[in-house]
C-alpha positions in Angstrom: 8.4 15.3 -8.9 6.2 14.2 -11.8 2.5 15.1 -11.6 1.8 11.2 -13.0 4.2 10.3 -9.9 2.4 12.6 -7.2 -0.7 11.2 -8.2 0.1 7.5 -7.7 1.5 8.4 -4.7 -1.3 10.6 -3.4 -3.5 7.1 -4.8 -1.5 5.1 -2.0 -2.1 7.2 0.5 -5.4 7.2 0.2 -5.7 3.8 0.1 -3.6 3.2 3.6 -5.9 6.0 5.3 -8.6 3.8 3.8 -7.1 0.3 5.6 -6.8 2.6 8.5 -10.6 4.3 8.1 -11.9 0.5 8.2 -9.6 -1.1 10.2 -9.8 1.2 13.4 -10.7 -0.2 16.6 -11.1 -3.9 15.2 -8.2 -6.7 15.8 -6.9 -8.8 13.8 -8.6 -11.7 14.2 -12.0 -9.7 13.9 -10.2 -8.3 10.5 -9.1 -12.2 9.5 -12.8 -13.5 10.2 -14.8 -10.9 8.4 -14.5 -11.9 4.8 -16.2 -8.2 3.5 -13.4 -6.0 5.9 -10.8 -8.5 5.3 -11.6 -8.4 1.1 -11.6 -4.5 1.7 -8.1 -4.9 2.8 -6.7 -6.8 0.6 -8.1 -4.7 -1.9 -6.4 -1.3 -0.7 -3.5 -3.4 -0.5 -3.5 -3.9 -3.9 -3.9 -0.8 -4.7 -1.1 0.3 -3.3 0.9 -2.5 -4.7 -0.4 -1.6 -8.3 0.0 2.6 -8.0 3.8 1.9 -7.1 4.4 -0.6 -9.7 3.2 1.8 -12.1 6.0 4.6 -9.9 8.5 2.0 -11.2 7.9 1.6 -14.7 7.7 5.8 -15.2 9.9 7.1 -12.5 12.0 4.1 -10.9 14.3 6.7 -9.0 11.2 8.4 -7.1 9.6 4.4 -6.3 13.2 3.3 -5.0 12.6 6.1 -2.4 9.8 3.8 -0.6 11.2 1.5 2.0 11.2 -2.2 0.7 9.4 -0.5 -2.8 10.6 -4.0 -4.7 8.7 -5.7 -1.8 5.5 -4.4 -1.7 4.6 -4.7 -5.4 6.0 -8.2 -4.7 3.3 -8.2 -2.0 0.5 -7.0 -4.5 1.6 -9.8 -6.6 1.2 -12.2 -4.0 -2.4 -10.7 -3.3 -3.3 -11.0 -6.9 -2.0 -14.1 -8.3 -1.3 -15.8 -5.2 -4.3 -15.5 -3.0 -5.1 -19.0 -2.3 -2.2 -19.8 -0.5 -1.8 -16.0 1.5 -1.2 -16.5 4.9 -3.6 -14.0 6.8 -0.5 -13.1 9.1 1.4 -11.6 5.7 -1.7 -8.6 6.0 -1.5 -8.2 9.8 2.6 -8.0 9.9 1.8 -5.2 6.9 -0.9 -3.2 8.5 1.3 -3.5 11.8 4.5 -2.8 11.4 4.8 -1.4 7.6 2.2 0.9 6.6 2.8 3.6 9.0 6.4 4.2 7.9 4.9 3.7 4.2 2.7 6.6 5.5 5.2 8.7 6.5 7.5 8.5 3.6 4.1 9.3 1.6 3.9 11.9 3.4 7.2 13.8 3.1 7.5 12.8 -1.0 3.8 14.4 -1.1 5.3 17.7 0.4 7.8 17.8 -2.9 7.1 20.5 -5.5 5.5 18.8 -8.6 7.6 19.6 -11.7 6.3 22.3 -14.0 
């Protein structure tokens, strides 16, 4: 793996244990309601969003290894361009049902040797 590619990914993992970090313990509706936790989201959302974006345009093969890759850049886009009109149940189906298998696959790409 590329060292620029390990890094990105290393950049979305952090970013998910931070959602996790800040999320912990709170529901969703406490998440929807706070406007500081809920712009803390959004933000590590982006984040993630933006660091795999940047996996496509250097390494496309290594982003296409990312469960619904295509669909959560399109999600970043959403958070950036769109954010009037985001429906706060976009965020709580993502931190329910799609970051931990984005975690995992993190996970396993990060145990990869980096290229020399």
């Amino acid at each position: 793996m590329r060292r620029e590619t390990r890094k990105l990914f290393l950049d979305m993992r952090m970013a998910s244990d931070s959602v996790a970090r800040i999320t912990r313990g709170r529901s969703m509706t406490e998440i929807e309601g706070d406007e500081t936790l809920r712009a803390a989201v959004e933000r590590k959302l982006e984040i993630i969003g933006e660091a795999l974006a940047q996996v496509f345009r250097t390494d496309r093969a290594q982003a296409e290894r990312i469960t619904n890759a295509r669909r959560i850049v399109d999600f970043r886009n959403i958070l950036i361009h769109a954010y009037a009109d985001l429906d706060f149940e976009l965020i709580a189906d993502v931190l329910r049902n799609h970051l931990g298998v984005l975690d995992r696959e993190l996970d396993e790409l990060l145990r990869e040797p980096v290229d020399p």
